[in-house]
C-alpha positions in Angstrom: 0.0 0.0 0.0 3.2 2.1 0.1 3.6 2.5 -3.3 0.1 3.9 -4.1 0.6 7.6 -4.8 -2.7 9.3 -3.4 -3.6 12.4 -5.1 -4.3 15.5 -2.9 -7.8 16.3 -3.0 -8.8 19.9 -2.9 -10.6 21.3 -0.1 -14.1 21.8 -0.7 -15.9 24.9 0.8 -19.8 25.2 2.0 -19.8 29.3 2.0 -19.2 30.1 -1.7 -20.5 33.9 -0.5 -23.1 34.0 -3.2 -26.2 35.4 -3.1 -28.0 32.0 -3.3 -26.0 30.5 -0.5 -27.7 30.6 2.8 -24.4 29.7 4.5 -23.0 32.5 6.6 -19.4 32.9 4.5 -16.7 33.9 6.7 -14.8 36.8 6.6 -11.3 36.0 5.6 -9.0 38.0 4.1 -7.4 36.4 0.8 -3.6 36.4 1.8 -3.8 37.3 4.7 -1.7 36.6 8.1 -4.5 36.0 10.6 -4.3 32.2 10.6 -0.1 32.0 10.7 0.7 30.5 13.4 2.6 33.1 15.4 6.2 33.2 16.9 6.9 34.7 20.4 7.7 37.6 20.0 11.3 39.0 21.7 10.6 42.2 23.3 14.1 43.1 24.1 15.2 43.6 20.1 13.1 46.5 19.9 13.8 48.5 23.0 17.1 48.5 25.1 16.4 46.7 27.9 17.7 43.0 27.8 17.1 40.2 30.1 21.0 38.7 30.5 21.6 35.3 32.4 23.8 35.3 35.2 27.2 33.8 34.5 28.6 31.1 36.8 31.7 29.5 36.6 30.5 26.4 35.3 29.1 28.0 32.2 31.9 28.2 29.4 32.9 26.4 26.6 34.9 23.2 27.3 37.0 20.9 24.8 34.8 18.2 22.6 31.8 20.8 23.2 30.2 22.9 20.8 29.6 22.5 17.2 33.5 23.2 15.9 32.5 26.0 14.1 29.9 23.6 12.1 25.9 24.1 11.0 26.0 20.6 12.4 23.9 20.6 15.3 24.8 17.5 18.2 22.6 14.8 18.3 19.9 15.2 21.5 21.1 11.5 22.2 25.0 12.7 22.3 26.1 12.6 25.8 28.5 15.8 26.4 32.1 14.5 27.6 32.8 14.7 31.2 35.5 16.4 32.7 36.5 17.8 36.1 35.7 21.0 37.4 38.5 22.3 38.4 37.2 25.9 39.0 34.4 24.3 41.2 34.6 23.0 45.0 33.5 19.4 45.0 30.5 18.7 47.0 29.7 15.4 49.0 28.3 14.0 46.1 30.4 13.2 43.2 29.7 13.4 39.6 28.8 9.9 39.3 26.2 10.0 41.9 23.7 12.2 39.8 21.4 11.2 37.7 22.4 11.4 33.8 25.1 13.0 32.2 25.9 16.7 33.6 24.1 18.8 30.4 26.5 22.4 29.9 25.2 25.4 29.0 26.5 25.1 25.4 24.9 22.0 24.6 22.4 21.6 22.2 19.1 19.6 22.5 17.6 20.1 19.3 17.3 16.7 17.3 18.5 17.4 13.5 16.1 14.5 12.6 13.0 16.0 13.6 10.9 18.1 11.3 11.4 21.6 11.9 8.2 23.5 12.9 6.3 25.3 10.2 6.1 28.5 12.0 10.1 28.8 11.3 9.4 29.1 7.6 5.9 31.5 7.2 6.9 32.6 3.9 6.3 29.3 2.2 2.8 28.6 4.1 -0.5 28.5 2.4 -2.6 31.9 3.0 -6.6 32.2 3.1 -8.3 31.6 0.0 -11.7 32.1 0.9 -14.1 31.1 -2.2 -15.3 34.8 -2.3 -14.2 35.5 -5.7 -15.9 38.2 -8.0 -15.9 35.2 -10.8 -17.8 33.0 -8.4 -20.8 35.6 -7.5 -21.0 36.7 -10.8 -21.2 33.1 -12.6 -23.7 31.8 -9.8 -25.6 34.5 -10.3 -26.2 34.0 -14.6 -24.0 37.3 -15.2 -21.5 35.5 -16.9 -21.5 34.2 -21.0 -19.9 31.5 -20.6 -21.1 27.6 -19.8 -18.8 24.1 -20.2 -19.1 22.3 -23.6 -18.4 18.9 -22.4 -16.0 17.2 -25.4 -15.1 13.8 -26.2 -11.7 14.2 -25.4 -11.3 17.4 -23.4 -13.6 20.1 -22.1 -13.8 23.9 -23.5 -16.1 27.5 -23.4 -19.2 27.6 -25.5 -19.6 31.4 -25.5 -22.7 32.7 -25.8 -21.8 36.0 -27.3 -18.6 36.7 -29.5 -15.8 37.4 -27.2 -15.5 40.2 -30.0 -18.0 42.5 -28.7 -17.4 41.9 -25.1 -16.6 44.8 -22.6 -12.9 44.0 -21.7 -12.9 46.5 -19.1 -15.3 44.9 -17.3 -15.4 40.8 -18.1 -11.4 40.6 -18.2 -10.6 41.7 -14.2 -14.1 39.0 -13.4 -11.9 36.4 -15.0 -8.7 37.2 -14.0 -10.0 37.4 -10.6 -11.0 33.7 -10.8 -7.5 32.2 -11.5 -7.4 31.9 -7.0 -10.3 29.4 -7.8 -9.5 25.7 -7.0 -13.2 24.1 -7.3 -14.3 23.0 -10.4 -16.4 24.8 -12.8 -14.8 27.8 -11.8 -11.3 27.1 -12.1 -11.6 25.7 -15.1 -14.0 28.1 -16.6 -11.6 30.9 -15.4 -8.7 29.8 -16.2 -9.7 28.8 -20.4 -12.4 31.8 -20.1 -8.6 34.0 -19.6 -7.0 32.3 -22.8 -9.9 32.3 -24.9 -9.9 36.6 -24.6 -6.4 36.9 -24.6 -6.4 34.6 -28.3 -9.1 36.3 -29.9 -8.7 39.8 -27.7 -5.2 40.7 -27.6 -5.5 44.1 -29.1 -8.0 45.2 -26.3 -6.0 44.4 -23.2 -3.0 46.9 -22.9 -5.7 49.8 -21.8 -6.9 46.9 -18.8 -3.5 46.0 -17.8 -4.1 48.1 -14.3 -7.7 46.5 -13.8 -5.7 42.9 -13.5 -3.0 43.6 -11.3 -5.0 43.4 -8.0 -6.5 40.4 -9.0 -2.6 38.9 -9.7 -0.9 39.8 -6.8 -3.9 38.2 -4.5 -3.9 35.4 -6.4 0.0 35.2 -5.5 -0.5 36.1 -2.1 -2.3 32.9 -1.5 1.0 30.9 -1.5 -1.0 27.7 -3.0 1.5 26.0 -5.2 -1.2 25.3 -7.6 -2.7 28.6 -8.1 1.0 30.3 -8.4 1.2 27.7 -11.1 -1.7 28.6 -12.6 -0.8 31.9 -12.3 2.5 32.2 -14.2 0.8 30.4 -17.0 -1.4 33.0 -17.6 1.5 35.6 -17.3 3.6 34.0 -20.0 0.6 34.1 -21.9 -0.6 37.6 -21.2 2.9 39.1 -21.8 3.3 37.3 -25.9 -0.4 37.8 -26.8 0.1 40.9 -28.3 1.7 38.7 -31.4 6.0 40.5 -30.9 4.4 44.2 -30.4 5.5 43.8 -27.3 3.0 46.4 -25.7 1.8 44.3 -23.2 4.9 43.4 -21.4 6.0 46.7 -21.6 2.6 48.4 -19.6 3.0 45.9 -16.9 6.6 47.0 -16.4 5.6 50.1 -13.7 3.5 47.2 -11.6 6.5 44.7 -11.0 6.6 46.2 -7.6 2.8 44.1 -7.1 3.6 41.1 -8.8 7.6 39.9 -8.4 7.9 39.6 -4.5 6.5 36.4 -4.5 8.6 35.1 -6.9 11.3 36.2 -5.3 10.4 34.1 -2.5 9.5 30.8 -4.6 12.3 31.2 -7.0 14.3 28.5 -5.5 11.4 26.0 -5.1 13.3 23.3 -7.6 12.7 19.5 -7.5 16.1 17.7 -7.0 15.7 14.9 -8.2 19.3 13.8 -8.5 19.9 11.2 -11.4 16.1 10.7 -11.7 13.2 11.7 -14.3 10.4 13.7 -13.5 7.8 11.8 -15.6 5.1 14.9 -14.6 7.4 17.3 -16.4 4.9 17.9 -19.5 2.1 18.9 -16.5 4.8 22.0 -16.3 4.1 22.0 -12.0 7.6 23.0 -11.1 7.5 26.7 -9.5 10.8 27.2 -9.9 11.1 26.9 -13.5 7.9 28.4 -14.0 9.5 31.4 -12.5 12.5 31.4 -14.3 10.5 31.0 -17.3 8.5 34.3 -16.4 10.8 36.3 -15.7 12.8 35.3 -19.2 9.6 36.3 -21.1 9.1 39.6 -19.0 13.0 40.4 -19.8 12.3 39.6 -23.6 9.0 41.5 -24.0 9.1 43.7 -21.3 11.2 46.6 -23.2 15.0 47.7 -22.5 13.9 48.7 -18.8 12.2 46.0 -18.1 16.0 43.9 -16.9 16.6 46.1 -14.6 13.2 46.3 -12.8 13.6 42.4 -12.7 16.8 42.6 -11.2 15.4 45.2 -8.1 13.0 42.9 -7.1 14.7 39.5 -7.9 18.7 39.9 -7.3 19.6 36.4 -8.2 18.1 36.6 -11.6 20.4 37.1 -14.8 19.9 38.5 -18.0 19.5 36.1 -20.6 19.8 39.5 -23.3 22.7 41.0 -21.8 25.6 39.3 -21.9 
């Protein structure tokens, strides 16, 4: 039963915040830091009072104690060596008399094998992602013209007017805002509902570039490895629609500042596999390509200026122009 690979399922939510839902939907903020799990916070490294520990003779660093100047923590189950206090009046009972080895004040007690705590890495955690989405109200309630044409081999959009004479301004944000979405038919609608308009629409989306960047950057505040995947996608996409004009990537050069800090973050999120073949490779999942990938086609449409906006937000990355 080891060998069975279970696939995640996706949570499932009762409050989709409609108008036709008579659940109470919570108020969550997308992205938000509510639900972290929080840290103790050390008072003294913000004012200039410091709680010190009083220093007694037996508390300095010995021989064969310590990490030698290592990352290499000991071992909880390593017993410290034992040597005499010489510094220290014996008392009546001697060292062997007490019960365990005598722990010093430089020893460490953290076990390397044990999973480190969650808490020490927030960055990486999953935020909120309530299902409160403007694509979600406005599909549940019949706004949207769109429904699922159920093919033999895949599913796609019937649209029931031509994308042609739809209002960009107003139908492209709805369906950008939906790319957060991880229940199906939204998700999917969304997400193909996005590349449909960008295919057939590309000469009406440089003057909504600034309608889509709030729904972006809370899409990549949710931290879901799926929906950043999703996301990039779409960004590769958006940036070469315009067919080499190149106006696209270059009007969503002043909004870097809303959209590369998270990519800064998952940048180094690469599978090593060692000497072995990702088979899921053609599903293109990997963030950290995905990222690398993005930021190439923002460098390559995003106009001479774009490189070093990049660069600002994402020091490790290199030019693949400039050489």
């Amino acid at each position: 039963m080891s060998d069975i690979k279970m696939r995640q399922k996706h949570p499932s939510f009762v409050e989709t915040g409609s108008c036709f839902d008579t659940t109470n939907s919570k108020n969550v903020n997308v992205g938000g830091h509510d639900a972290l799990p929080q840290k103790v916070i050390d008072e003294s490294a913000f004012c200039f009072n410091k709680k010190t520990e009083r220093k007694t003779p037996t508390k300095f660093m010995r021989k064969g104690t310590g990490s030698g100047g290592t990352l290499r923590p000991p071992n909880r189950d390593e017993a410290p060596p034992e040597f005499p206090d010489e510094n220290v009046a014996t008392s009546s009972s001697s060292a062997s008399d007490q019960k365990g080895p005598r722990r010093l004040s430089t020893d460490r007690v953290r076990n390397p094998n044990q999973q480190r705590n969650k808490a020490d890495f927030p960055a990486f955690m999953e935020r909120p992602n309530p299902p409160n989405t403007e694509f979600r109200r406005f599909y549940e309630r019949g706004d949207l013209p769109v429904q699922i044409e159920h093919g033999g081999c895949q599913n796609r959009i019937a649209w029931k007017v031509a994308i042609e004479k739809l209002d960009f301004h107003h139908y492209l944000p709805i369906f950008f805002d939906g790319l957060r979405e991880v229940e199906m038919p939204y998700a999917f609608l969304s997400e193909q509902g996005v590349y449909d308009m960008m295919q057939i629409g590309s000469s009406k989306i440089v003057p909504v570039i600034p309608q889509l960047i709030i729904p972006i950057k809370t899409a990549l505040n949710t931290r879901d490895r799926s929906v950043i995947a999703k996301v990039l996608k779409v960004l590769q996409a958006l940036v070469k629609c315009d067919h080499e004009q190149n106006l696209v990537g270059q009007a969503l050069v002043p909004y870097y500042r809303q959209i590369l800090p998270v990519l800064n973050i998952f940048i180094r999120k690469n599978e090593n596999l060692g000497d072995g073949i990702d088979y899921g490779q053609r599903k293109r999942g990997n963030i950290g390509e995905l990222i690398m990938e993005t930021l190439e086609a923002f460098e390559t449409h995003g106009g001479q200026d774009a490189f070093i906006n990049i660069k600002y937000f994402v020091p490790v990355y290199e030019s693949t122009i400039l050489r």
